[in-house]
Phi, psi and omega in degrees: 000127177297161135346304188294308177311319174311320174274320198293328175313292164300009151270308201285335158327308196270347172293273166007297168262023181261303213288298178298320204300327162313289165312323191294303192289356169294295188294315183284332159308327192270331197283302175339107193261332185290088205252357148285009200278165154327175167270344187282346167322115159330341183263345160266349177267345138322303197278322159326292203294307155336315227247308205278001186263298167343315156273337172297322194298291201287014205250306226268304170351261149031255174306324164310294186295347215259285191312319193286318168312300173310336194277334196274318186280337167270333180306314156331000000 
């Protein structure tokens, strides 16, 4: 296994767990029932944590697809 192959393997390992880490953060989100609380309420701050798995996720894509493309033209 190339080098090259090794990051793309590791990107798709963190999408991958980017992705659960999404669901996971979802599944405790959709469960929150108390739609009057404050803002300092644990069911927004899921929704923070939830936004921000969301943006890790497309940034590590992102680069995945950048890396798989290069790799897909040299290989050629």
């Amino acid at each position: 296994m190339g080098s090259k192959d090794y990051e793309l393997l590791k990107m798709e390992t963190k999408i991958h767990t980017l992705e659960k880490e999404l669901a996971h953060l979802f599944n405790e989100f959709s469960l929150a029932t108390d739609r009057d609380a404050p803002i300092d309420d644990p069911t927004y701050d899921k929704l923070q944590k939830m936004n921000i798995c969301c943006l890790e996720l497309l940034k590590t894509y992102r680069v995945y697809t950048i890396n798989l493309k290069k790799h897909n033209s040299t290989s050629v």
